[in-house]
N, C-alpha and C positions, 0 to 999 in steps of 0.2 A: 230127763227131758222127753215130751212125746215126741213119736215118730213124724220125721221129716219128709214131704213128701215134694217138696219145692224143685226143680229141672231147672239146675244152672245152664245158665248158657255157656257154651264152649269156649268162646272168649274170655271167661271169667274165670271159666273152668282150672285152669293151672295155675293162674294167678292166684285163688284162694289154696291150691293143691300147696303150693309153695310156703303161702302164712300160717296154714294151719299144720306144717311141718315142721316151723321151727320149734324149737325145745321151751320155748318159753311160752309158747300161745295157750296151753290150757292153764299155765299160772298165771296169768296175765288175763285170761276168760274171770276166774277167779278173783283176782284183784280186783278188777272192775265192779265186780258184782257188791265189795265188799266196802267200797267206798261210801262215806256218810253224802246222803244226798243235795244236804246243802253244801256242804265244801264244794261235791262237783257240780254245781250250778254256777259257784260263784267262781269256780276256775276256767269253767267254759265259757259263762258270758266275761272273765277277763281276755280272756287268749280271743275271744269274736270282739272285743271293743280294739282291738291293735290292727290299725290301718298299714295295708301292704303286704312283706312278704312274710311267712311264719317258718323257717326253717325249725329243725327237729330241737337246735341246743336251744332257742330263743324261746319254743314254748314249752320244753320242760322248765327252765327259767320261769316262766309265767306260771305253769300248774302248779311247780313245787312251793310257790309260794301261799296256796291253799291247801293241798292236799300232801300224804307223807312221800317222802321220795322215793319208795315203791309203787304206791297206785300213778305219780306222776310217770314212771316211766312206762307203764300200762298203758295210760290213757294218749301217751305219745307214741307208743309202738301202735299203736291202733288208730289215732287219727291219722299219722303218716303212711301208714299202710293202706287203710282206705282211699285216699285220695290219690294215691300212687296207684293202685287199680282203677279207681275211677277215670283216668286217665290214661292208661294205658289201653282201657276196654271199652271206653264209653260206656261205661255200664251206666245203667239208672239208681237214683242211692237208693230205690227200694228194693232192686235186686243185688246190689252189694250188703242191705239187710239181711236179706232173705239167704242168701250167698253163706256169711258168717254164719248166723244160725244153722244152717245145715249142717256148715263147715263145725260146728260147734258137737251138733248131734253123731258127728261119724266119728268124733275122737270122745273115746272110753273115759280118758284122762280130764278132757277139758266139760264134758256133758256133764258129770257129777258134783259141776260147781251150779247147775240149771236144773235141777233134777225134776221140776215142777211147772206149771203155767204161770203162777207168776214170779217167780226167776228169769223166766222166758222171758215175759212180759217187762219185766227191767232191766235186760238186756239188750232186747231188740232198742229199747227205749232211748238207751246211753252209747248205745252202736250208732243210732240214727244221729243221734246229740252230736259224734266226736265225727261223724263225716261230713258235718256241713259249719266246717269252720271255714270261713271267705280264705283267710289270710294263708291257712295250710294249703288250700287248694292252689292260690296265685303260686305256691311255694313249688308244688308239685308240677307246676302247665310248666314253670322256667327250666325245672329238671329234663323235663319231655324233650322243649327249644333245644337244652343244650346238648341233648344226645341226638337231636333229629337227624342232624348230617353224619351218622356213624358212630360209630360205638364208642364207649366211655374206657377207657388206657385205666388200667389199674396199676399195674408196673413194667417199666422199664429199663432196659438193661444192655448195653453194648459189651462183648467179648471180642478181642483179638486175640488172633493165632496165627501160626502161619501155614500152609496149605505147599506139599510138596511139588518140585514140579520133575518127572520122572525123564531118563532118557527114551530115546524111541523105544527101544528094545524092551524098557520098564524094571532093569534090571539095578538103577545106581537111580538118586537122587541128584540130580546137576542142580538144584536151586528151591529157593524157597520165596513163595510168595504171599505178603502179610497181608492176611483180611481182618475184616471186623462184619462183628454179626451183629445187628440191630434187631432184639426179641421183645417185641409188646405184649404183655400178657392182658386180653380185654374181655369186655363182659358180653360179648357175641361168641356166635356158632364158633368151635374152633378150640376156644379159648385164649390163644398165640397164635401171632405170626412171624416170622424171622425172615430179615433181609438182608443177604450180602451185601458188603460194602468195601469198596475200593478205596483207599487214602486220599486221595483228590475228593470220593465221596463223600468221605467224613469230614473234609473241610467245608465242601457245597453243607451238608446238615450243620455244620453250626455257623453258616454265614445265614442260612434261616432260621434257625432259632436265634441269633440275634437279633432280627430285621422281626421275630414275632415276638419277642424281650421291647424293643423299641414300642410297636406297635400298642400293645397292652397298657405301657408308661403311660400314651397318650390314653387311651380307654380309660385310664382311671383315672388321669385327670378332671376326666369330665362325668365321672359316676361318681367323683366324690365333689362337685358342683351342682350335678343332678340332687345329692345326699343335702348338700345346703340349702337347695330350693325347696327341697320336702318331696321328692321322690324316691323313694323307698326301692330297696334295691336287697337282690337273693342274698340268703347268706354263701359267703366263699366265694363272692364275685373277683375280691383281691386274691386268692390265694395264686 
């Protein structure tokens, strides 16, 4: 691939640092490249005829139905990931091209699927093609919504123990007092955070998680009468 001379912007900067890190991205540069170009027309203009939202299972779903189930999950690793930076960066889709391509030229691994101008030239092409699907993008702005108030909880996990309580002198144990530890592990700075919790506290937590159990009930009643009217709704809104 010739030399890249493109100055990502700094916003963009970590966000490609990160896709072009993972282990699949120069097989997947590769797959791209190797797909028949009428299958992927006609998997692209099927996956942009789908009004609303395109989460990642719904248009492998739709690619795989044109193309083999490896270029489809290329071509889903790479619309989704586009548009999840485009959104995260505000970046412009010609500098999320220009972005990839670079990102393309600085891995040894993923460049020797490009090794030429028009390689380049058909990749820029089907990079540009898989970032401007309506439906992925609406898909990607709701992911944004749902993390905007704070970080997204990957797992959860409460422990109790009990916590000595010592005499003045520190010398005997006179009692023991039962806590619980409430540890979120999320996708911000940190990683975890952990919070002691009192027995009365763990009743107040699930007298609101029930009152947010209630709450949800009604939310879906009315996202699954929104779903009747023909409004289209993210995927994993029930979960």
């Amino acid at each position: 691939m010739p030399a890249q001379t493109y100055a990502v912007p700094p916003a963009l900067r970590w966000a490609l640092l990160q896709f072009g890190s993972d282990p699949a991205f120069a097989d997947d540069v590769g797959t791209l490249l190797e797909v028949d170009q009428e299958k992927f027309t006609y998997a692209l203009n099927a996956a942009r005829s789908v009004p609303g939202f395109l989460g990642a299972q719904r248009l492998r779903d739709i690619f795989s139905e044109h193309v083999e189930d490896r270029a489809a999950d290329a071509m889903v690793n790479f619309a989704t990931n586009l548009s999840r930076m485009r959104n995260k960066t505000d970046a412009a889709p010609a500098d999320l091209v220009a972005g990839i391509i670079s990102t393309v030229a600085a891995s040894p691994l993923a460049a020797r699927h490009a090794p030429d101008e028009e390689r380049e030239s058909s990749l820029r092409q089907r990079i540009a093609a898989l970032a401007d699907i309506a439906g992925v993008e609406r898909d990607a702005k709701a992911a944004t919504l749902a993390s905007a108030t704070g970080h997204v909880a990957q797992k959860i996990a409460i422990v109790c123990d009990y916590r000595p309580v010592f005499s003045d002198d520190k010398s005997t144990i006179v009692g023991l007092m039962p806590l619980s530890t409430l540890r979120i592990e999320h996708d911000g700075p940190g990683d975890a955070f952990e919070i002691v919790l009192a027995p009365a506290q763990v009743n107040d937590l699930l007298e609101a998680v029930s009152m947010a159990q209630n709450k949800l009930s009604v939310m879906r009643g009315l996202a699954e009468k929104l779903e009747r009217d023909g409004v289209d709704l993210p995927e994993g809104w029930d979960t």
